[in-house]
N, C-alpha and C positions, 0 to 999 in steps of 0.2 A: 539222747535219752533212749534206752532199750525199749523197746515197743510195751514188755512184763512190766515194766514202770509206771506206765502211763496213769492209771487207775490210782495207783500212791499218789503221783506229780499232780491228777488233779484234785484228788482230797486234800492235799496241801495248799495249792492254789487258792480253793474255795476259804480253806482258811484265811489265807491274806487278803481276800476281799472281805469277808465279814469283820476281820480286824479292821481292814482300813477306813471300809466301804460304809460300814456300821455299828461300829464303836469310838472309830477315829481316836484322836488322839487320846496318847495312855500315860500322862506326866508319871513319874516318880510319885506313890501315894496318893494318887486320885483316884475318882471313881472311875474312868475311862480304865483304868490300869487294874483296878479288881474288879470290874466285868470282864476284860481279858482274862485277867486267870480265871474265874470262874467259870468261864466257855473253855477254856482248855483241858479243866476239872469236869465239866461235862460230856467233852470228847472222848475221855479217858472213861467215863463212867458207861457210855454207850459201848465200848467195846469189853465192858467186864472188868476194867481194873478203878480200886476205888482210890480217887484219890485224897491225896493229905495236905493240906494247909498248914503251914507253919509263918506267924504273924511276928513283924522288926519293927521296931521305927526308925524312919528317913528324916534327918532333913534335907528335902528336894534343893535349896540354895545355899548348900553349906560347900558346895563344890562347884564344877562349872555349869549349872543352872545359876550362880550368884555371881559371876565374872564381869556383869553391869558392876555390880559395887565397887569394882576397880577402880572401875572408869569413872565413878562418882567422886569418891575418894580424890582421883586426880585435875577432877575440876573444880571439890571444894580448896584446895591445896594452892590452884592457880588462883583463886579468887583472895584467898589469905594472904597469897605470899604482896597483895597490894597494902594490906594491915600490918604486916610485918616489916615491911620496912617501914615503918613508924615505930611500931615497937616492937623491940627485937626479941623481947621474952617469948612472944608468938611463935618464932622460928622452933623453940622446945616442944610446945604440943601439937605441931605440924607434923616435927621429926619422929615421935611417938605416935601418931597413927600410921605415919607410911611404913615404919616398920614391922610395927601390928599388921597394916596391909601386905607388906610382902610376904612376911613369917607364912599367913592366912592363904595366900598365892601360891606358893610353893607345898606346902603341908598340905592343904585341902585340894585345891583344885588340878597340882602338878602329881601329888603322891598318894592323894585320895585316902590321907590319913584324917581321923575321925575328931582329931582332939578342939577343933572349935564347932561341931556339930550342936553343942546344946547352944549356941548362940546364936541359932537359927529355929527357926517354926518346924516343929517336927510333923511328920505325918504316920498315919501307917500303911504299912506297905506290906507284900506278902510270896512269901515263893508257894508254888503249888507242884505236887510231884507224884507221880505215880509208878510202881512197881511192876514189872512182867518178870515172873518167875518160871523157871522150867517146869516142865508136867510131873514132876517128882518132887519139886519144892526145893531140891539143893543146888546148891551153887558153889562154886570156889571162888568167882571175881566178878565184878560189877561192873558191865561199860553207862556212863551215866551220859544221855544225851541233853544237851544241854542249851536254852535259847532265855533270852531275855521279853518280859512281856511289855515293857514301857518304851515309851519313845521321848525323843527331846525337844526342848523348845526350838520355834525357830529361829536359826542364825538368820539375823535381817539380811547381812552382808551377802551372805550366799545365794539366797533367795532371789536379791534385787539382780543376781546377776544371770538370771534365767534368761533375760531379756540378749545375755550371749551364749545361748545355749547353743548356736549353731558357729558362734564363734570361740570355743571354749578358753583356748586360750586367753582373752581378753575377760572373761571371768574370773579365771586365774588372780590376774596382774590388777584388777580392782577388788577383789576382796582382799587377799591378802596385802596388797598399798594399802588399804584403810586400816585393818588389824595392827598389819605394822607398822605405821604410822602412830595411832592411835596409843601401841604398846610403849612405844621409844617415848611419845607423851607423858604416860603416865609414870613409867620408870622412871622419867629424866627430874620431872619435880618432883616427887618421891625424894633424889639423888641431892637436887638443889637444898631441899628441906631439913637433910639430917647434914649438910654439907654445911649449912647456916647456921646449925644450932651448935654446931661441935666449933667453931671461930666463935662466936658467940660467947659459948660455953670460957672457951678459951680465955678470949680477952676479962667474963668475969672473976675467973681467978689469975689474972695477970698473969699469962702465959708467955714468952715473949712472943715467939711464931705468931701468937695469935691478934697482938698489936702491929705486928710487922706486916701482917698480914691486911688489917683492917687497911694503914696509912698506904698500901701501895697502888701503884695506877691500874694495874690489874685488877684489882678488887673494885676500884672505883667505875671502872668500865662495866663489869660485870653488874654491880649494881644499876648502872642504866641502861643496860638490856637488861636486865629483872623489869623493867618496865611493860618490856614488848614482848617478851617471851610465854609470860601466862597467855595473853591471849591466843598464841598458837598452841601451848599445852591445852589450854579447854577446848578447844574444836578437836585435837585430837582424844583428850579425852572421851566427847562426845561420842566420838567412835565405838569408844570400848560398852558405853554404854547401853550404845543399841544392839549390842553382840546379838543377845538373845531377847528374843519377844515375851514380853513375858505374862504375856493373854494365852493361857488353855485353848482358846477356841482356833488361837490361827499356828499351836503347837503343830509336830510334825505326825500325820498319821500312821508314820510307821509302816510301810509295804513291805519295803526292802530290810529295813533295821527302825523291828526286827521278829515282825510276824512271818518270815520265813525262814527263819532259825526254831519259833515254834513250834512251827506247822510241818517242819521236816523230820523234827522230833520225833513229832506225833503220829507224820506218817510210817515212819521206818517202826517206830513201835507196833502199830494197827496191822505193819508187814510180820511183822512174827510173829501177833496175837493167832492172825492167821493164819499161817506157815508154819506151825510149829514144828515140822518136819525141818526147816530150815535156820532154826532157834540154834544160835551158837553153845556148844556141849557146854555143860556145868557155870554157865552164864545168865546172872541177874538183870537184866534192860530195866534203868530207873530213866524215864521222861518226864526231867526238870522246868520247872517254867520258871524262871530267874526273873524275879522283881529287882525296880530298882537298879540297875545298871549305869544310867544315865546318871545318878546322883553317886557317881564314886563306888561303883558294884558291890553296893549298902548289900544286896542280895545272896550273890555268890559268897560274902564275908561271911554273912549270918549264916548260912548253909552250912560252910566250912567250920564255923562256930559251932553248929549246935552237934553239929553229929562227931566230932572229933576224939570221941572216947567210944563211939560206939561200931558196929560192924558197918555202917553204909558206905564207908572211905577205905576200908579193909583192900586192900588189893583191887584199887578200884582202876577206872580209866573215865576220861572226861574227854566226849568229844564237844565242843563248844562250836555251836553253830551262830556266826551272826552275819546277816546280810547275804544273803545268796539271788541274786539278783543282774547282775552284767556279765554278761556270757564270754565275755574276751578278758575277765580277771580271774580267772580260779586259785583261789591260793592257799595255803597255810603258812598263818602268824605265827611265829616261832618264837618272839620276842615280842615283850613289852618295854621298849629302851627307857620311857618314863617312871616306870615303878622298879624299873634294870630287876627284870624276872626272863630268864629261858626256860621256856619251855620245853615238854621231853622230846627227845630226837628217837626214842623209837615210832612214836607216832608220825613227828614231821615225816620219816621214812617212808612210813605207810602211805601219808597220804602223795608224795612224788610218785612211788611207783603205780599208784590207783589212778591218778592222774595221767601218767604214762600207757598203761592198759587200757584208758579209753580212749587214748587217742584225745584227750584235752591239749589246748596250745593256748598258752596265755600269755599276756603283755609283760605281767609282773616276773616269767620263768616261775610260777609255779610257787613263790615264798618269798614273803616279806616280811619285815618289823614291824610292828605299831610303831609308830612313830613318836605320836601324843596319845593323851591319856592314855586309857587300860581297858580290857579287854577281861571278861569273866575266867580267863583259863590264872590269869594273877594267884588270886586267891586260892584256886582249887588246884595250883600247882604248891603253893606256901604249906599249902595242907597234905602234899606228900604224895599227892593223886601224879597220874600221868595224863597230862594235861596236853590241848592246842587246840586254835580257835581255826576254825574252816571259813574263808568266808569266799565268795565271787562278786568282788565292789572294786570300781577303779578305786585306788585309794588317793587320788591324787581331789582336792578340795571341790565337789561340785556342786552345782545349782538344788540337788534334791537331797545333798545330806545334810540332817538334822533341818528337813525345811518341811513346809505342808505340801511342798511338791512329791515327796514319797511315796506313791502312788500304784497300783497295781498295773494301771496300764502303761506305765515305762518300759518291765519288761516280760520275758513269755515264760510261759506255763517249762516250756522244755528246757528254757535255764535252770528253772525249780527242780524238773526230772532228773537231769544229769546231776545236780546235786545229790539227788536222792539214790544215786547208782554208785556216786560216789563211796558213800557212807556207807554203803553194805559190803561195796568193794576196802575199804577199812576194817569192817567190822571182819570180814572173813579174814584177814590178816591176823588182826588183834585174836581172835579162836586161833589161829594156827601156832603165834607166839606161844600162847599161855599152853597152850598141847605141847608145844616142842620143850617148854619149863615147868613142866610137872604140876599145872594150874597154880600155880606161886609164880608170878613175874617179880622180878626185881623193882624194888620199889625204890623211891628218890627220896632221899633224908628231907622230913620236915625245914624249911627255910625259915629261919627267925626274923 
């Protein structure tokens, strides 16, 4: 961290203590989550910019906050499939939920599309954002800094494997054995269920295959494992179940991800409020506080949604800050492989060579995928923006994400600063682009 930083890195800092330290957790639609925004709408108000509230609703379990229901799903299923072979009509509205279940699996939870939302308890939820404009009031392009104010429940599995904190890898190989154990569970009778009703099906319209099917020794074996096999599918089941905790109180308090994605926001804004000598030419600074993240980036959507006709996404740029936190990951996400979105490569550029300039050295080389779910640059790349999420987080599954171990004292104030050196070494990039392109950057065709 530059020593000029320091002052920024620790009003950011202070930040993620009072997010963690004394608001604690921020679910999707809670009140933990609109007293965060509203301290960050205060922060913004203390240095002169007023900020604006704009109100969505969530439903917080219509995504992977709801991914227990899976797991319910697969052990009422095993518990059925003992009724079922008795009567076989059963095997049809088995096979009708698990499908419903998957459809619901993949659309919600994998793609973070919205269409079984009202079938869920809605809440409300809210971004809060504030504007720094040049001493003239004109602009040509908007860099919009960008962080999420809520955090997620915690994954039990993760959690319980604190207890290998010093052995990681054996956290590793126990969470994910139970997840994937637990997955292959619920898929596999899911599989059996529509497996049964389609022979089923069959033999009630006289099919042959499906008479041939019934009388052969294979089927008859199979049937008496259907005996033994629910009770390994429900234990695995049970797995998926206790994914997520689904108590507010033992939720994740968000240090890392993702009150210093906030908080860095807000510093680098409060750095130009002050600076204005150092205020990038004919540049708008918008410091987003992104609600709702964690329920399927209900936030970044609504954002993207609401301003899509107006000038706030006009030649804009999005830097998405989340998790800045472990000092041996620095990277830029380029991709979202689960929503299949790339993200823009003039930015990625940026941030490798800023990276390079400070002399950063990281485990990941500087750039990764998202792997699973999605990440706020999705959306506000769909929307035409140039977009990429910044983050400094092992990405590899540990004891403190999405758990109440997320904590401020994991890690230091100077991971925070280097981040914070990071972004202005970006931002002066991003001024230099739009100078060298006549403040018109080339923009990315909206994505349907």
């Amino acid at each position: 961290m530059k020593e000029e930083s320091r002052k920024y890195a620790d009003v950011a800092f202070d930040i993620v203590r009072h997010a963690a330290e004394k608001i604690g957790s921020r679910l999707p639609g809670s009140d933990g989550e609109k007293k965060f925004a509203k301290y960050m709408g205060d922060k913004l108000r203390e240095i002169g910019i007023e900020p604006v509230t704009e109100e969505f609703s969530v439903s917080p379990r219509s995504a992977i906050g709801g991914l227990p229901y899976a797991g319910w799903v697969g052990l009422i299923l095993s518990a059925l499939v003992y009724l079922a072979l008795g009567i076989s009509s059963v095997w049809f509205g088995m096979a009708f939920v698990g499908i419903a279940c998957v459809i619901w699996l993949f659309s919600s939870c994998f793609l973070y599309r919205k269409w079984f939302d009202m079938l869920f308890k809605q809440e409300i939820s809210q971004n809060t954002y504030g504007e720094l404009l040049p001493e003239d009031g004109k602009y040509d392009y908007t860099i919009i800094l960008s962080g999420h104010t809520d955090t997620c429940w915690t994954w039990r599995h993760s959690a319980n494997a604190y207890k290998y904190r010093d052995k990681p890898i054996l956290g590793i190989l126990t969470t994910y054995g139970k997840v994937g154990f637990g997955a292959v569970c619920v898929f596999f009778i899911i599989g059996v269920s529509i497996a049964m009703a389609i022979i089923n099906a069959g033999y009630y319209f006289g099919a042959g295959w499906a008479m041939l099917t019934l009388r052969s020794n294979s089927y008859y074996w199979f049937v008496v494992a259907l005996h033994f096999i629910p009770a390994i599918t429900a234990i695995g089941s049970c797995f998926i179940i206790m994914w997520n905790d689904p108590s507010d109180r033992t939720a994740s308090r968000g240090a890392m991800d993702n009150a210093t994605g906030c908080a860095l926001s807000y510093a680098v804004t409060k750095y130009f409020k002050e600076n204005p000598d150092k205020m990038p030419k004919n540049c708008r600074i918008i410091d987003f506080n992104c609600g709702s993240e964690e329920a399927g980036l209900r936030g970044s959507m609504a954002f993207a949604e609401e301003h899509k006709n107006d000038d706030m996404l006009k030649n804009a740029w999005n830097i998405n800050i989340d998790s800045i936190a472990d000092k041996d990951y620095f990277e830029v996400i380029i991709q979202d492989d689960w929503q299949m979105t790339r993200f823009d490569t003039d930015l990625e550029q940026m941030f490798k060579d800023t990276f390079n300039e400070l002399g950063i050295e990281s485990k990941t080389g500087g750039c990764i995928h998202n792997p699973v779910g999605g990440c706020d640059s999705t959306p506000m790349t769909r929307a035409g923006i140039k977009s990429v999420t910044f983050a400094a987080q092992n990405p590899v599954l540990t004891y403190y994400y999405h758990t109440f171990y997320d904590m401020p004292d994991r890690f230091e104030v100077e991971t925070v600063g280097t981040g914070f050196d990071v972004l202005l070494g970006v931002i002066d990039k991003i001024a230099k682009f739009q100078e060298a392109n006549g403040y018109n950057g080339p923009q990315k065709k909206v994505q349907k």
